[in-house]
VEXLUMMI-497410 format. One record per atom (N, C-alpha, C, O, CB): residue in one letter; y, z, x. Coordinates in pm, whole numbers, plus 50000, padded with zeros to 5 digits. Glycine has a CB too. Example, Ala and Ser with C-alpha at 12.3 -4.5 7.8 and 13.67 -1.06 7.14 Angstrom:
A494315078051319/A495505078051230/A496705078051320/A496685084651424/A495535090551131/S497755070851285/S498945071451367/S500035078751290/S501145080451341/S499405057251408/
END
This chain:
X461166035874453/X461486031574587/X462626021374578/X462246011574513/X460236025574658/X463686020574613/X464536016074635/X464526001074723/X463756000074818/X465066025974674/X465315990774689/X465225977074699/X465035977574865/X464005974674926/X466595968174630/X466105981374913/X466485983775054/X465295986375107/X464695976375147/X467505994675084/X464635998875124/X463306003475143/X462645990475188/X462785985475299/X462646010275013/X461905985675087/X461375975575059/X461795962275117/X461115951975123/X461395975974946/X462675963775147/X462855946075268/X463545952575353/X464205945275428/X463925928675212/X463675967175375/X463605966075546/X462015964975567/X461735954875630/X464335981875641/X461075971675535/X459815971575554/X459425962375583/X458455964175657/X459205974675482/X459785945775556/X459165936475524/X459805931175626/X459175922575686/X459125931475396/X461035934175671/X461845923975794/X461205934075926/X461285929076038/X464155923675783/X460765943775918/X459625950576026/X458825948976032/X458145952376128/X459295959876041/X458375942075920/X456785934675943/X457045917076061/X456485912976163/X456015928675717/X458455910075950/X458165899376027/X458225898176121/X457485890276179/X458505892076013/X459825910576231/X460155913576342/X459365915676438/X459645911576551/X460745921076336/X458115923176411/X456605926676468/X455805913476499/X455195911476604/X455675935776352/X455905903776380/X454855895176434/X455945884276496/X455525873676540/X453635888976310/X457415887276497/X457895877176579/X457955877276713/X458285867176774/X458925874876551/X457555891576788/X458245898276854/X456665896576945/X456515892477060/X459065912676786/X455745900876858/X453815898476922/X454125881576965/X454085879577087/X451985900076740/X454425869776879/X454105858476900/X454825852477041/X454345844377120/X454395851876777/X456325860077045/X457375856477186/X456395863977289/X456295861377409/X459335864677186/X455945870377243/X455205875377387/X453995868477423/X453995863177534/X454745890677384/X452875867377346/X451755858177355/X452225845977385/X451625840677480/X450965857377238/X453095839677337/X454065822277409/X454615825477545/X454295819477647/X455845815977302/X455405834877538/X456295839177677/X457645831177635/X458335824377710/X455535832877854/X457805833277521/X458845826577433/X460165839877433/X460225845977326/X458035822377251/X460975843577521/X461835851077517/X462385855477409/X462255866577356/X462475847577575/X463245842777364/X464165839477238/X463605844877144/X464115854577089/X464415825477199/X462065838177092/X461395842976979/X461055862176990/X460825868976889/X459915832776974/X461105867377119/X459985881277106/X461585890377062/X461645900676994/X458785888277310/X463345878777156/X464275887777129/X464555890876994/X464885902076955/X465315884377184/X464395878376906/X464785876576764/X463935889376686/X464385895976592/X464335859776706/X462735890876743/X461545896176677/X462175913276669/X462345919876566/X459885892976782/X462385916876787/X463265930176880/X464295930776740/X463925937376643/X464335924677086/X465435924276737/X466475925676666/X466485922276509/X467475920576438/X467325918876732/X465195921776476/X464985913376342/X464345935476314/X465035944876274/X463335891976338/X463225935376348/X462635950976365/X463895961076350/X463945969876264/X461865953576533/X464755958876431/X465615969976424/X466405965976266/X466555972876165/X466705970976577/X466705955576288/X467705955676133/X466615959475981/X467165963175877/X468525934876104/X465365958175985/X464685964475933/X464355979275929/X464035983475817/X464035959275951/X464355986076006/X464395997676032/X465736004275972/X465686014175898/X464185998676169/X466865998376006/X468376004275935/X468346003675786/X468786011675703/X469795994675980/X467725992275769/X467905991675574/X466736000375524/X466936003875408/X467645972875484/X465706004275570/X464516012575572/X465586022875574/X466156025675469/X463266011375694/X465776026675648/X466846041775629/X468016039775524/X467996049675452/X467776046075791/X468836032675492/X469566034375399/X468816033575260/X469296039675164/X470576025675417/X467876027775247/X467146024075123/X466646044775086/X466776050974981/X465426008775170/X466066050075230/X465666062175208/X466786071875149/X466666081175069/X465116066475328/X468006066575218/X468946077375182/X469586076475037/X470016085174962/X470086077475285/X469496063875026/X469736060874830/X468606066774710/X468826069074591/X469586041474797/X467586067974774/X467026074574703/X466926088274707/X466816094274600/X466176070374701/X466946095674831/X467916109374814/X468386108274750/X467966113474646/X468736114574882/X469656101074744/X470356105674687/X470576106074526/X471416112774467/X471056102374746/X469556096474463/X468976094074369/X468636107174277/X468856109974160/X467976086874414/X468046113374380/X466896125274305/X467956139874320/X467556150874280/X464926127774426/
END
């Protein structure tokens, strides 16, 4: 599994619980950060996948 993989995963984990906590506060800022933290996890999650395609 490829590095990438592996900390997008992990910046979708934190994005999730940043994103749960702005909402339970009503903390905008925090649920937007959470929103845009998720997605940039999700992109390196996909490039991490495609390096290892391309790997094999």
């Amino acid at each position: 599994m490829d590095k990438d993989r592996i900390e997008g995963i992990m910046k979708q984990a934190k994005g999730s619980v940043k994103d749960a906590t702005g909402k339970v506060l009503g903390d905008a800022k925090l649920q937007a950060e959470g929103k845009a933290e998720k997605a940039e996890g999700k992109v390196q999650n996909i490039i991490g996948g495609l390096k290892d395609k391309a790997k094999t």
